[in-house]
MMTF fields as JSON, N, C-alpha, C and O atoms, coordinates in Angstrom:
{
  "mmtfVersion": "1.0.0",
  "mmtfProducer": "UNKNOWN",
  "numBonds": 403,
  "numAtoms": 404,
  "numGroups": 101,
  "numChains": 1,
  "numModels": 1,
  "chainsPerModel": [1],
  "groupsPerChain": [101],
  "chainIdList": ["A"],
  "bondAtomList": [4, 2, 8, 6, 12, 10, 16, 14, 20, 18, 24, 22, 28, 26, 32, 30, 36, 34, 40, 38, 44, 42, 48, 46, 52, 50, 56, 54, 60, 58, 64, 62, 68, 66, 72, 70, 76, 74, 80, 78, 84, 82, 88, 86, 92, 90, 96, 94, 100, 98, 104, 102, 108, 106, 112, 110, 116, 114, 120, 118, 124, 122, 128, 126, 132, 130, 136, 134, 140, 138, 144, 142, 148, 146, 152, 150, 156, 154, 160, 158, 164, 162, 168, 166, 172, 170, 176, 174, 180, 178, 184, 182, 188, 186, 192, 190, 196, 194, 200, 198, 204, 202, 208, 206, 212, 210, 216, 214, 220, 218, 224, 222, 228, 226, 232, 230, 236, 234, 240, 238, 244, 242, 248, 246, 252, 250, 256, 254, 260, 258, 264, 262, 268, 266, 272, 270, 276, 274, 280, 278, 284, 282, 288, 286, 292, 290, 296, 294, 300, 298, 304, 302, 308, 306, 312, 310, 316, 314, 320, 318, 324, 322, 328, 326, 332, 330, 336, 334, 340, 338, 344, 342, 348, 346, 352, 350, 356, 354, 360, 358, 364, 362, 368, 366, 372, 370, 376, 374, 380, 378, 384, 382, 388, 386, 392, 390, 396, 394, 400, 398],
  "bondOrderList": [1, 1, 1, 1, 1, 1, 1, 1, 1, 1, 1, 1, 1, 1, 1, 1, 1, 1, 1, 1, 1, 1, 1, 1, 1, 1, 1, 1, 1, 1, 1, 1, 1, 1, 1, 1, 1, 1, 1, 1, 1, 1, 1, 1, 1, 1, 1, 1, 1, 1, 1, 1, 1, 1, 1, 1, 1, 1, 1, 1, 1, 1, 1, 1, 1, 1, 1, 1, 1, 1, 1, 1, 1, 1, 1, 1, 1, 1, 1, 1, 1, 1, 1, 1, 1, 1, 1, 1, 1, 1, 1, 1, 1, 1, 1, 1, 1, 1, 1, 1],
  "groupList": [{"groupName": "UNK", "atomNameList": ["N", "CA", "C", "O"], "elementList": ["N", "C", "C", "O"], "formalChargeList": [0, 0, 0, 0], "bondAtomList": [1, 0, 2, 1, 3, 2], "bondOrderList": [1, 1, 2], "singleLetterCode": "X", "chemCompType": "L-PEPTIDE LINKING"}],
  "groupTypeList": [0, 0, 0, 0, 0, 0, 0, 0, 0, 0, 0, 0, 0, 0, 0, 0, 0, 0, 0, 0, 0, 0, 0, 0, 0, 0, 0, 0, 0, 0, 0, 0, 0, 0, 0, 0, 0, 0, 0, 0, 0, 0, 0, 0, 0, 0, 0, 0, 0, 0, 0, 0, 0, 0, 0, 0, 0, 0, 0, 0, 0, 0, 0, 0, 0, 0, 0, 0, 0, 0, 0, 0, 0, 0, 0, 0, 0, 0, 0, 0, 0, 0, 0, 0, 0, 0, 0, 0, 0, 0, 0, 0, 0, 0, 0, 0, 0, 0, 0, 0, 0],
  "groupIdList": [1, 2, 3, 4, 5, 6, 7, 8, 9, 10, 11, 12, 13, 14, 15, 16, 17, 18, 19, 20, 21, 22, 23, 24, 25, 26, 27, 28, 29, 30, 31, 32, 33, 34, 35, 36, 37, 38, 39, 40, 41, 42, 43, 44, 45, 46, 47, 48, 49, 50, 51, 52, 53, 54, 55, 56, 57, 58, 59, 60, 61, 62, 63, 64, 65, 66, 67, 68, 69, 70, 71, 72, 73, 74, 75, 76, 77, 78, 79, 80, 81, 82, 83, 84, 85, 86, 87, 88, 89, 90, 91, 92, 93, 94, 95, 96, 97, 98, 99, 100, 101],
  "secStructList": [7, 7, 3, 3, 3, 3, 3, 7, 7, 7, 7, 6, 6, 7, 7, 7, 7, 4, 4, 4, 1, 1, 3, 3, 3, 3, 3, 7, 7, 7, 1, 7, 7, 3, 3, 7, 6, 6, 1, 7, 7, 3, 3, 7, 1, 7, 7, 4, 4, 4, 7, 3, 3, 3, 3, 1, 1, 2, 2, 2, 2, 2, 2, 2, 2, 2, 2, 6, 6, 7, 7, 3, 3, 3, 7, 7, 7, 7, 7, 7, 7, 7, 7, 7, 7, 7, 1, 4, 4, 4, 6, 7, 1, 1, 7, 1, 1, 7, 7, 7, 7],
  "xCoordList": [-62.353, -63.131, -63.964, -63.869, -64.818, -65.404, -66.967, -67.479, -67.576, -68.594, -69.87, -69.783, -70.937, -72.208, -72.923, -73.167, -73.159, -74.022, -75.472, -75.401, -76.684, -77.393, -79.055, -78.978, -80.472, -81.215, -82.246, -82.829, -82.442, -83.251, -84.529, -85.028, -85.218, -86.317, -87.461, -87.394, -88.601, -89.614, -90.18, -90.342, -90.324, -90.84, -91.952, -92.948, -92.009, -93.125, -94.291, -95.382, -94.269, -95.544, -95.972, -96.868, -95.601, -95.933, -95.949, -95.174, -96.572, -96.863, -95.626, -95.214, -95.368, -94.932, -93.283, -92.813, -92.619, -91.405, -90.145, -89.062, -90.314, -89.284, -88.127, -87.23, -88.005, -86.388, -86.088, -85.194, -86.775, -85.937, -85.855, -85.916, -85.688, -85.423, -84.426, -84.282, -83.348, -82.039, -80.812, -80.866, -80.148, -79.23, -78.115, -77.444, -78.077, -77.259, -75.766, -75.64, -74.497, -73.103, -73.071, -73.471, -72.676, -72.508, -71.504, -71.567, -70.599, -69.111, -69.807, -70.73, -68.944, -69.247, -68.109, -67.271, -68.878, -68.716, -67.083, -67.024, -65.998, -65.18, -64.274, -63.061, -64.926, -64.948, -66.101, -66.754, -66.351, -67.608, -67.982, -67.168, -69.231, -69.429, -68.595, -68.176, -68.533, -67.776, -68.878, -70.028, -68.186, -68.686, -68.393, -67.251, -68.792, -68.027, -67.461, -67.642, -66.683, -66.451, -67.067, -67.43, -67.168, -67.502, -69.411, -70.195, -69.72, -71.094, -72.196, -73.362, -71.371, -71.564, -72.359, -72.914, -72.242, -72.981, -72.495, -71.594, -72.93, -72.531, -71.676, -72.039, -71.001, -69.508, -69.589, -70.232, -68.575, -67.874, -66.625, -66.775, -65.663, -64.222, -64.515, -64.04, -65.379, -65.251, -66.508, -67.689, -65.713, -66.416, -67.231, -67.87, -66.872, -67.113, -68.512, -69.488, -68.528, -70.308, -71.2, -72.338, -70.919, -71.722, -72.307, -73.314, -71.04, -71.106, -72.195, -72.056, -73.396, -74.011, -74.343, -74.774, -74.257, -73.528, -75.326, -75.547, -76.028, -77.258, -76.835, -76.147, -77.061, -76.765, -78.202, -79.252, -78.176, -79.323, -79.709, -80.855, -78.366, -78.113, -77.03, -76.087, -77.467, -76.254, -75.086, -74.202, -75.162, -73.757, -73.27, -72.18, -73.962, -73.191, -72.588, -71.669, -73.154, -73.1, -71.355, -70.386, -71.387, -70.32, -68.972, -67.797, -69.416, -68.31, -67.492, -66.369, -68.128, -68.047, -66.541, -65.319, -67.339, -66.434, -65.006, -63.903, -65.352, -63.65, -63.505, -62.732, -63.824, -63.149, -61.963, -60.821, -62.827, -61.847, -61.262, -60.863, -61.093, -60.346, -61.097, -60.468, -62.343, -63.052, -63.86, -64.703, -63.358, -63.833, -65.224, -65.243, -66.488, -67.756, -68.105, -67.795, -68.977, -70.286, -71.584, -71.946, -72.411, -73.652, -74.472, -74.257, -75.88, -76.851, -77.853, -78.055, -78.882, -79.931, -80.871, -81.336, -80.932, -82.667, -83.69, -83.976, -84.639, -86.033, -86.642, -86.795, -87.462, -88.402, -89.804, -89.881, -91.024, -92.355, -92.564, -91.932, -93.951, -94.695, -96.245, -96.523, -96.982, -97.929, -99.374, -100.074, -99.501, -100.982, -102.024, -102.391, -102.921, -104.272, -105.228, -105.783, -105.58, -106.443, -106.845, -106.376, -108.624, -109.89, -109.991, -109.336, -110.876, -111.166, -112.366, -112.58, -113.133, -114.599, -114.766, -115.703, -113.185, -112.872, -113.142, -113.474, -113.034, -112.848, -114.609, -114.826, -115.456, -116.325, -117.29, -118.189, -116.922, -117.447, -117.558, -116.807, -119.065, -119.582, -119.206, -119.452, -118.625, -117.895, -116.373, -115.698, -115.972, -114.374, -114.057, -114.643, -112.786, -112.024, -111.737, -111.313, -112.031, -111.506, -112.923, -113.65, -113.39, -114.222, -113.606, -112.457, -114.778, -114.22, -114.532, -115.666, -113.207, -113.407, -112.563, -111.666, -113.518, -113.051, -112.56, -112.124],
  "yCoordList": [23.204, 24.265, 24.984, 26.179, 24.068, 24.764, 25.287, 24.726, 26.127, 27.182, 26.925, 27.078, 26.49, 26.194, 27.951, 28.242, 28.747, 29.888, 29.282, 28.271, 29.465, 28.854, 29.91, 30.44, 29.884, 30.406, 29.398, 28.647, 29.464, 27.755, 27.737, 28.852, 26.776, 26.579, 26.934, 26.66, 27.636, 28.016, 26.755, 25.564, 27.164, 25.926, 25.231, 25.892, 24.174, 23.123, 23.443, 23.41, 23.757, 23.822, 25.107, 25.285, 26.43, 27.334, 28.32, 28.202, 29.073, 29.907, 31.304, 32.024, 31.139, 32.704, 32.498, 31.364, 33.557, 33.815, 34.077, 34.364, 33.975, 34.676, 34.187, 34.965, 33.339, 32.238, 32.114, 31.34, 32.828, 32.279, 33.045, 32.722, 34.326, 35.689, 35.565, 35.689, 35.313, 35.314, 34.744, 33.523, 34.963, 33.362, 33.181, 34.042, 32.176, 31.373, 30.898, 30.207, 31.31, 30.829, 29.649, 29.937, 28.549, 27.754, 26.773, 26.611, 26.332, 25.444, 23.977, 23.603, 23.217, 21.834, 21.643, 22.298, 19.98, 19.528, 18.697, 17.762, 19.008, 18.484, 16.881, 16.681, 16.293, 15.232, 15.2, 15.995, 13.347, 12.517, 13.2, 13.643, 13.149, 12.871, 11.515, 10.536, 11.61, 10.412, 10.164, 10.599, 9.337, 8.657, 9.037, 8.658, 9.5, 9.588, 9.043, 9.696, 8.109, 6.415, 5.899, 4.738, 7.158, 7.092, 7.445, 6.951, 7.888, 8.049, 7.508, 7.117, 7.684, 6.972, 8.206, 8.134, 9.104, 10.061, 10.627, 9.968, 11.562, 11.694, 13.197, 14.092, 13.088, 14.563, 14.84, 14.231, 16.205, 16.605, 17.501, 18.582, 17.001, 17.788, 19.825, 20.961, 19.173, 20.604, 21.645, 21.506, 22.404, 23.564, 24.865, 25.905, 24.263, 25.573, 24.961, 25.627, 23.821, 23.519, 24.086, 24.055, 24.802, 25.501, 27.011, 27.64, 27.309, 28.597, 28.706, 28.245, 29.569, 30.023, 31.073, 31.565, 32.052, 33.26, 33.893, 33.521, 34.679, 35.304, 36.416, 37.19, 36.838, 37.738, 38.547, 37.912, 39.214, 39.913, 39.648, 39.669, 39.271, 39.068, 37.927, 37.624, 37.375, 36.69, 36.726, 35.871, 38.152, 39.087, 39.155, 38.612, 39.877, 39.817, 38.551, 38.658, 37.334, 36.192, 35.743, 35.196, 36.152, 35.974, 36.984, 36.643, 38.129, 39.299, 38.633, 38.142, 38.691, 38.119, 36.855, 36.987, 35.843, 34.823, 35.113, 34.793, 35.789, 36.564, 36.927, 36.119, 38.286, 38.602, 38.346, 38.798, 37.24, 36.314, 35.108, 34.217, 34.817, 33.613, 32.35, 31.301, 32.398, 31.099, 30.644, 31.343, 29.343, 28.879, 27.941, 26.794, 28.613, 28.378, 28.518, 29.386, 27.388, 26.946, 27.614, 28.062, 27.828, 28.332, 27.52, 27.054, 27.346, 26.285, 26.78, 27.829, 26.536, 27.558, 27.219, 26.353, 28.35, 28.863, 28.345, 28.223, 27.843, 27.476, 28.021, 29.125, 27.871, 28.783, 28.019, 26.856, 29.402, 28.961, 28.795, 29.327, 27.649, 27.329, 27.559, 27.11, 28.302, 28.79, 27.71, 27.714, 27.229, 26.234, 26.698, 26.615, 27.354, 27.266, 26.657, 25.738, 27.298, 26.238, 27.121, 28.224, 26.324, 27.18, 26.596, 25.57, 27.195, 26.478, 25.309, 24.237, 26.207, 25.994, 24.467, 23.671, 24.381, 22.912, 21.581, 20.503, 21.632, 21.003, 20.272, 19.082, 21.09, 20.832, 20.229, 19.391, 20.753, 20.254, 19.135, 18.253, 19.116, 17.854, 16.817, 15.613, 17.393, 16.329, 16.045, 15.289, 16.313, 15.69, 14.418, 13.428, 14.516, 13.476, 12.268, 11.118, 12.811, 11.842, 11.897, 12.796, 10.787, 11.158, 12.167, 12.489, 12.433, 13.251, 12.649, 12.236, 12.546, 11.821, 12.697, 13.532, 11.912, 12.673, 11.876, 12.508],
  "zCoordList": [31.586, 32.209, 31.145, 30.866, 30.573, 29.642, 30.068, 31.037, 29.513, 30.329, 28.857, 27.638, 29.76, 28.685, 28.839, 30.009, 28.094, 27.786, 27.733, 27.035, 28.153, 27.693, 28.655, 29.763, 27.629, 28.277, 28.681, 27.899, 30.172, 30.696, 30.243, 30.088, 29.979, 29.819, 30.876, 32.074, 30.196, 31.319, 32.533, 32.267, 33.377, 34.321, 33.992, 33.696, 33.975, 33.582, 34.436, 33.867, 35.742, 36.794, 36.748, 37.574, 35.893, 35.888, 34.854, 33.905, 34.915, 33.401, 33.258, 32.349, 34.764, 34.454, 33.672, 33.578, 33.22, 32.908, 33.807, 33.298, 35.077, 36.184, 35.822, 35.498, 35.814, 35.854, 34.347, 34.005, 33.407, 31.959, 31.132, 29.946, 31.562, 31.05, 30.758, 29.541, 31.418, 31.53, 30.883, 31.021, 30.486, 30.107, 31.099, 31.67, 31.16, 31.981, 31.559, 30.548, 32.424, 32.052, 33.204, 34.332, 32.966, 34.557, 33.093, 31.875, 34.357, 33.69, 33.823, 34.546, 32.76, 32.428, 33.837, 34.455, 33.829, 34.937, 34.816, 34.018, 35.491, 34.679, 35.919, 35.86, 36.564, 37.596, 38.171, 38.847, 37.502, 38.282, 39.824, 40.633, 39.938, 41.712, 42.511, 41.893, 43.241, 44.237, 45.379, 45.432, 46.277, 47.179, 48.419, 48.681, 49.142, 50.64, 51.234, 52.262, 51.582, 52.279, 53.489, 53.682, 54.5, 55.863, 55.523, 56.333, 54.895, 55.384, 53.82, 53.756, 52.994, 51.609, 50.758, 49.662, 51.464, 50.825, 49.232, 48.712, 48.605, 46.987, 47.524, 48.287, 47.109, 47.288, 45.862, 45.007, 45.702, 44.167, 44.769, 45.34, 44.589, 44.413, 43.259, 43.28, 42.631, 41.264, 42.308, 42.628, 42.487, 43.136, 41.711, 41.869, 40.675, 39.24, 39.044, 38.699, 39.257, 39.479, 40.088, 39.619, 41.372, 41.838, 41.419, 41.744, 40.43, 40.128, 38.741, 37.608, 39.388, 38.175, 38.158, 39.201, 36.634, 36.842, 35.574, 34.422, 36.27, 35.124, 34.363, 35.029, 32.895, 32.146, 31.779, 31.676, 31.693, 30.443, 29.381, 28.932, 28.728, 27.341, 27.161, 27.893, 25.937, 25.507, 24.99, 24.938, 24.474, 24.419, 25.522, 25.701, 26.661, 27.781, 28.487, 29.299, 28.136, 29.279, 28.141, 28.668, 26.606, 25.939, 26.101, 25.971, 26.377, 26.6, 27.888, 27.778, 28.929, 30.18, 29.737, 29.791, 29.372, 28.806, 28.246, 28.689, 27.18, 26.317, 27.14, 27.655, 28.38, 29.095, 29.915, 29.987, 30.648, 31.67, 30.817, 31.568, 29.477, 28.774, 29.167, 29.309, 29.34, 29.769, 28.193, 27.631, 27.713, 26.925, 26.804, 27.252, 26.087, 25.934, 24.805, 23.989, 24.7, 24.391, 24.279, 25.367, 23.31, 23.207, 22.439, 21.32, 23.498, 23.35, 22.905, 23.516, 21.893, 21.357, 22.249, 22.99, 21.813, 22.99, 22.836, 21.645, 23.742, 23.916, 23.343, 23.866, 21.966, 21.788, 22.748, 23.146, 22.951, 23.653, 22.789, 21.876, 22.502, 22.167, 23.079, 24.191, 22.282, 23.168, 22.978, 21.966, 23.635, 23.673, 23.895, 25.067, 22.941, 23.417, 23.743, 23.14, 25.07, 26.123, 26.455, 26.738, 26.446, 27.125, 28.547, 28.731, 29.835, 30.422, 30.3, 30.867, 29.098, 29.0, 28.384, 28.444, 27.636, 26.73, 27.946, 27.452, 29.167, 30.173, 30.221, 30.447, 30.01, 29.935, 28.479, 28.548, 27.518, 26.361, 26.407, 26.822, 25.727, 25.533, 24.408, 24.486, 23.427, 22.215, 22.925, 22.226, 23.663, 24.582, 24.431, 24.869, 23.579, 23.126, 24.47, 24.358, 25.378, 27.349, 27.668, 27.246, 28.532, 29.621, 31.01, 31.31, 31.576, 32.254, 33.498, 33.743, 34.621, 36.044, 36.888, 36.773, 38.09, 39.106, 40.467, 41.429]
}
């Protein structure tokens, strides 16, 4: 029952920050998925998978942890990398791509 600390990476399809402010406690997975027999569908017996728990901080998402005797893990953080991009580059006439449409 061990518990990954960890702050998620910003979303790929979007610029903003909403979802990765945060850090994240959610438990390692501790039994495969299975099979259903009757419908063949994918099941999981481990219900601690579902649980994901947001902090402020990573002190807090760690206090939390000592608290309740749950043994974790801490994953380093995403740093951004910020890309500058014009729109105007889209158009330049020395452009490394042709441009199609």
């Amino acid at each position: 029952m061990v518990a990954r600390i960890y702050k998620p990476a910003q979303n790929a399809m979007q610029s903003g920050e909403a979802r990765s402010r945060n850090w994240v406690l959610e438990f390692e997975p501790e039994q495969p998925y299975g099979r259903e027999p009757l419908m063949g569908w994918t099941t999981m017996t481990d219900m601690k998978r579902q649980v994901k728990l947001r902090f402020a901080s990573r002190e807090k998402a760690e206090a939390y942890a000592k608290r309740h005797g749950i043994p974790y893990i801490v994953l380093p953080e995403h740093e951004r990398t910020p890309k500058g991009k014009s729109y105007a580059d889209n158009f330049r006439a020395g452009r490394k791509m042709n441009w199609t449409h």
